[in-house]
N, C-alpha and C positions, 0 to 999 in steps of 0.2 A: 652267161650267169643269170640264172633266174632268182627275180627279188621279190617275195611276197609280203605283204603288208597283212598284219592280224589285226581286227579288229576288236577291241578290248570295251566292249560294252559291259562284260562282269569279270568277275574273277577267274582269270584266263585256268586257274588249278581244278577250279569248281563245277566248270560249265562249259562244254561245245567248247571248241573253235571256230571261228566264222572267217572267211576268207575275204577281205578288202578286195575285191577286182580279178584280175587272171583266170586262164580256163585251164582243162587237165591237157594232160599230154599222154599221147601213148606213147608205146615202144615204138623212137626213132635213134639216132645216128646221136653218138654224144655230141654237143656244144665244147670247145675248147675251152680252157680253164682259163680266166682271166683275175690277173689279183685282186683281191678286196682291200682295200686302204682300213689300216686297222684303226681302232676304236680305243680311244682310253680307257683305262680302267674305272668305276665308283671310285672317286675319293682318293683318287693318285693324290699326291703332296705335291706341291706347287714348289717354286722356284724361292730359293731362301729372300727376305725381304730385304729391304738394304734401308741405311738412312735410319733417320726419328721415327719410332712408331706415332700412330696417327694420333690426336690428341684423346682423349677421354670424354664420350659422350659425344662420339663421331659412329657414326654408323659401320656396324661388323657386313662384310659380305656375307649374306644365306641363297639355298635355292630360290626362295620365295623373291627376293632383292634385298634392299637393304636395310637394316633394322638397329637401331639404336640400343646402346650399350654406355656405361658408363666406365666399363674396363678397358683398360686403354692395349689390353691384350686379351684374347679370347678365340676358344676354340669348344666347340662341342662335335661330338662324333656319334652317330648309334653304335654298340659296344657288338651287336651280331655283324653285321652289312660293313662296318669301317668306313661307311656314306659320311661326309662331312656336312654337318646341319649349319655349322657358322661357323664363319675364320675371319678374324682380325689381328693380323699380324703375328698369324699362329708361329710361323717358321722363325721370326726376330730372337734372338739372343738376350736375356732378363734374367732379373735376379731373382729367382726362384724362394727365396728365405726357408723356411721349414717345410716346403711341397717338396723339398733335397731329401727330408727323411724318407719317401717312399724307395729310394732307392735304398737307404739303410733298411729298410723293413726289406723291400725283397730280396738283400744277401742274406740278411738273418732268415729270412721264410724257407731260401734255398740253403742253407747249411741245416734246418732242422727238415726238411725231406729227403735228404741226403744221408741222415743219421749223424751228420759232425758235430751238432746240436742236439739239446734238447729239453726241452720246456723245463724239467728241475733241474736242471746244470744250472750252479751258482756260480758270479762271475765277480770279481773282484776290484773295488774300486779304488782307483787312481786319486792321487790328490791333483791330476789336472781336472778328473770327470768333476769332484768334487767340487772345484772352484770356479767351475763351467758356468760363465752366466747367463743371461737370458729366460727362459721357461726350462723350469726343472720337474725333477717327480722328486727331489731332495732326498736323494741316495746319501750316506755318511763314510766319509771316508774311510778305506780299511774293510768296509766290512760287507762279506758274499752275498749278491743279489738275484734270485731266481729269475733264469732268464725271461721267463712266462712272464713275470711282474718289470723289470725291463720293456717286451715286447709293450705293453699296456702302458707304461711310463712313455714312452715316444707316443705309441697314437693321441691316448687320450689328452697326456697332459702335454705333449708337445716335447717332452725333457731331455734339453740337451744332455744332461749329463746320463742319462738312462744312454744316449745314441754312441757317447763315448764310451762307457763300458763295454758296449758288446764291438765296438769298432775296436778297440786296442784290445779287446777276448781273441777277435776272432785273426787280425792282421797285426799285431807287435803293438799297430802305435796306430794311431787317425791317420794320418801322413801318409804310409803302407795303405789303409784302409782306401784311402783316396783315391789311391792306384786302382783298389781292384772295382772301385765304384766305375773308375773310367774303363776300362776293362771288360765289364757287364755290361757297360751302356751300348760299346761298341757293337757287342753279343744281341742286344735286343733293338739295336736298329735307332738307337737314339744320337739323328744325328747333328744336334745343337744345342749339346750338354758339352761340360766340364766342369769336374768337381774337383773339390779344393780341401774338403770337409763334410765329416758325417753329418751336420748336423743345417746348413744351408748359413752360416754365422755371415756375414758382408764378407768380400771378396773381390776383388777386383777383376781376377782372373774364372770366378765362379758362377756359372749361369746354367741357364736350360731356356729352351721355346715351350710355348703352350703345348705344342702338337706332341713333345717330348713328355713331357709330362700323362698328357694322355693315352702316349703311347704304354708307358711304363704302369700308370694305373692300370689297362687292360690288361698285363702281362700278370699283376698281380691278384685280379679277380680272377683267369685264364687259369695260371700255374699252381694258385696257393689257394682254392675254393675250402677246403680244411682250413685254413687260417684268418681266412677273410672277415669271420664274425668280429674277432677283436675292434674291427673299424668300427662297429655301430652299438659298444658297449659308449654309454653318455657316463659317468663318473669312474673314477677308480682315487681308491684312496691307498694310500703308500706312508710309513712312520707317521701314523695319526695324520695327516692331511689329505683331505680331502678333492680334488677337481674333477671339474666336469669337462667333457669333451669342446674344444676350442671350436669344432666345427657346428656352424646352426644349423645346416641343413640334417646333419644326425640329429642333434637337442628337438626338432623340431617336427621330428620322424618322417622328415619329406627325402632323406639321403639312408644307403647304408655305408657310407667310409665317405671319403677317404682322408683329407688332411686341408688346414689350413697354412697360413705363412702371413709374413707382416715382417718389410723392414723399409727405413726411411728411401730407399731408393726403389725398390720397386713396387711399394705402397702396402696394400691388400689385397690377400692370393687366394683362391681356392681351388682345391679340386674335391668333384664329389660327382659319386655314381648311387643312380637308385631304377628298381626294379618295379615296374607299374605295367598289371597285366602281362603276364609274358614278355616284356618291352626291355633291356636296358641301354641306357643311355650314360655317356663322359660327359664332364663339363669343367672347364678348365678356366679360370677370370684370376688378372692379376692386374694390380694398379687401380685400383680404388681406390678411394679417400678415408675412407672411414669403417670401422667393423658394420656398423648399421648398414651402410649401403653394399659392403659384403655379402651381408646375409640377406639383405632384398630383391639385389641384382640377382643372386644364385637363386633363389626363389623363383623370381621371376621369367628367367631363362630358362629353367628347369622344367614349368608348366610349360611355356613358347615352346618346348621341342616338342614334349609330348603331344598338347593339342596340336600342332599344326603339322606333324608328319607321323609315317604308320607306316610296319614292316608288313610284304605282302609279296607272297608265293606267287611268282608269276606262272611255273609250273615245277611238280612236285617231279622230282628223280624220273620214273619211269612214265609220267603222262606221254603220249604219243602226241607229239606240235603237229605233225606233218604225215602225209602216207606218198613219197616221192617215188617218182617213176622211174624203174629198172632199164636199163638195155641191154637186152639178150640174157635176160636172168630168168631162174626158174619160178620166180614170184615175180608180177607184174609191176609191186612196189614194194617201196621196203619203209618201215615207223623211221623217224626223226624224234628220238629225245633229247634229253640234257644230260642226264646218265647222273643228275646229282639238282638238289634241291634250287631253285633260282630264286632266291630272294634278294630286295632292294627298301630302302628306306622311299618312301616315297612321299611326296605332299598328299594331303588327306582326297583334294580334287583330280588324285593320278588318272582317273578314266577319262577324265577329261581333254588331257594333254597328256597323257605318253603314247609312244609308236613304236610297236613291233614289229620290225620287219626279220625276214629270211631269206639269208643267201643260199643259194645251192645251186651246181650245173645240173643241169637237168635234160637229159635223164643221167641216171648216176649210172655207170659202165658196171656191169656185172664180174666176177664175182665182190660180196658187198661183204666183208667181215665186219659180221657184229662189233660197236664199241670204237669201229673207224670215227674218224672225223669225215664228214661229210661236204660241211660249211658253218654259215655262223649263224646265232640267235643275235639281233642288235636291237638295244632300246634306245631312246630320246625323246625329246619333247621340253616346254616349257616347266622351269623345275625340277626338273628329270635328269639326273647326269646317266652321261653318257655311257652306255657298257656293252659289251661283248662277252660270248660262249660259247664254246664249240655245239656245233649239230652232232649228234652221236647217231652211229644207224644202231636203232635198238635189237634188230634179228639181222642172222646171215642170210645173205643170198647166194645160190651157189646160181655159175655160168650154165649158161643150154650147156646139151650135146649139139654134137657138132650139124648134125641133121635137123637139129631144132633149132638154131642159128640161123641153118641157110631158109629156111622156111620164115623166120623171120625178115630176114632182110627182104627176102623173094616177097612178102604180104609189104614190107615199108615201101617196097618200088612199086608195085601196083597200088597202094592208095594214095601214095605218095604222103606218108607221115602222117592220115588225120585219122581221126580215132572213132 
């Protein structure tokens, strides 16, 4: 197995390849294939936590080390890559409060793509909706509510009784509703959630992790990009009253969505995604003390991702990494691409510390069908998580004849393999 090291002085999509060390190979006799110990994925999910999450204002694990937080739960993610930028107790089990409606917005998002919904479908209120406490958009009882003004009654004003209407619209009753919340989550891979209720109300039995949370934000910015503006409307006014968006990172035009939350056990929540440069990024904090330090911490984290990491094409779908030596093929070597874009989240100093190396046998046995797997592309380094991708042979190679074979072997014994 032949390992090559790339040398990453510039932007490997941009500019040359340079070869760290090894000399070429001519046509000789294949090397026998020996396994490559694989490589974890970017940003795989780590092992559920157990026990007390760590206290508030203990340091979150990131690439960079460790960095202080005053949320006593916390997860940020690049929203292209899935790269995990910080996790503090992302996988732990919490009380979610009103960060519960995003999954009430993406059943309603998915019944109005689907055609079951639709924005002036009026929907009719409950005297439970009605008497629903908490944050309302102060629906009256009795009387038909335009879904559309609904959907903006949950984001902007938070309202529980807005999330009961379209839950007993769309499933009989909340209860039902419940069901099909757990249901979806299963569907989108959220796996330390259970809901109790549309609307995140205290529960005992009702929770989500951070990483759940941001997974389900992604799916919503992913699945429902037509819908998504609603998140970064700051007021909406409903029966003469007036409010403003509960989330500061919208009010403050540093987020476009997503949701706050607030209750006496698992403190203050947010989650909020915003688009800077080409860039977007998750961020998920819950258990804070107070709305001000809510909206400082999200502040504050929000810049930390951005200044301190950056999305970068390590090579583009069709670049050629490699030009590998054939044996007994009608081309002496054959390209090595990736057959698809490679990008990674990376610390801003990535040339400094990542390494890219290449697996391949070498020489690769003729004939070589384009689009094969070859071997691997592997990165690492300080900072740098760990990843894998197949080598693709970018053209075919077709085998000698048979007369062009033995004349090869015949030229490998008389020089005996050197080039």
């Amino acid at each position: 197995m032949l390992t090559r090291r790339l040398a990453l002085l510039a932007p490997v999509a941009m500019a040359p390849v340079a070869l760290a060390g090894g000399r070429g190979w001519a046509q000789s006799p294949p090397v026998p294939k020996r396994p490559v110990a694989p490589h974890p994925a970017a940003g795989k999910p780590r092992a559920p936590g157990h026990g007390e999450p760590v206290p508030a204002g203990s340091p979150a694990d990131t690439p960079l080390g460790p960095v202080d937080t005053a949320a006593r739960w916390a997860f940020i993610t690049d929203y292209t890559t899935g790269a995990t930028l910080m996790d503090k107790d992302s996988d732990l089990e919490m009380p979610p409060s009103s960060m519960t409606k995003l999954m009430t917005i993406y059943i309603v998002y998915s019944r109005l793509a689907d055609g079951r919904l639709k924005l002036a479908d009026t929907l009719p209120v409950s005297e439970k909706a009605w008497r629903m406490g908490g944050s309302k958009m102060f629906v009256q009882i009795g009387s038909m509510v335009p879904v559309e003004d609904l959907i903006r009654g949950m984001i902007v004003d938070s309202g529980n009784d807005a999330c009961i209407v379209l839950a007993e619209s769309i499933s009989g009753s909340e209860e039902q509703f419940a069901e099909l919340m757990n249901q979806t989550g299963q569907k989108l891979g959220l796996t330390h959630s259970n809901f109790r209720n549309s609307t995140g109300w205290p529960d005992a039995d009702h929770h989500m992790s951070c990483r759940d949370i941001a997974t389900l934000a992604w799916h919503i910015i992913h699945d429902f990009p037509q819908y998504y503006h609603y998140d970064s409307e700051k007021t909406f006014k409903y029966n003469n009253i007036e409010q403003g968006n509960r989330n500061p990172l919208v009010q403050h035009g540093t987020a476009d969505g997503l949701k706050t939350g607030h209750t006496d056990a698992g403190g203050y929540g947010l989650v909020a995604s915003t688009l800077r440069n080409g860039r977007r990024v998750i961020l998920v904090l819950n258990g804070m003390a107070s709305m001000r330090e809510r909206s400082e911490e999200g502040e504050r984290l929000m810049d930390w991702a951005f200044a301190n990491f950056e999305d970068v094409t390590l090579f583009s779908a069709d670049a050629v990494i490699e030009h590998a030596p054939v044996w007994l093929g009608t081309a002496p070597t054959v390209p090595l691409v990736a057959g698809k874009d490679l990008v990674l989240t990376l610390p801003r100093n990535w040339r400094q510390t990542a390494q890219v190396k290449l697996h391949y046998d070498a020489p690769i046995p003729a004939p070589v069908a384009k689009g094969v797997e070859v071997g691997k592309l592997m990165v690492s380094g300080k900072g740098v998580p760990d990843a894998s991708w197949p080598l693709l042979a970018g053209e075919a190679v077709l085998r000698m004849s048979l007369p062009g074979r033995a004349l090869a072997v015949l030229a490998h014994m008389v020089t005996g393999g050197r080039g």
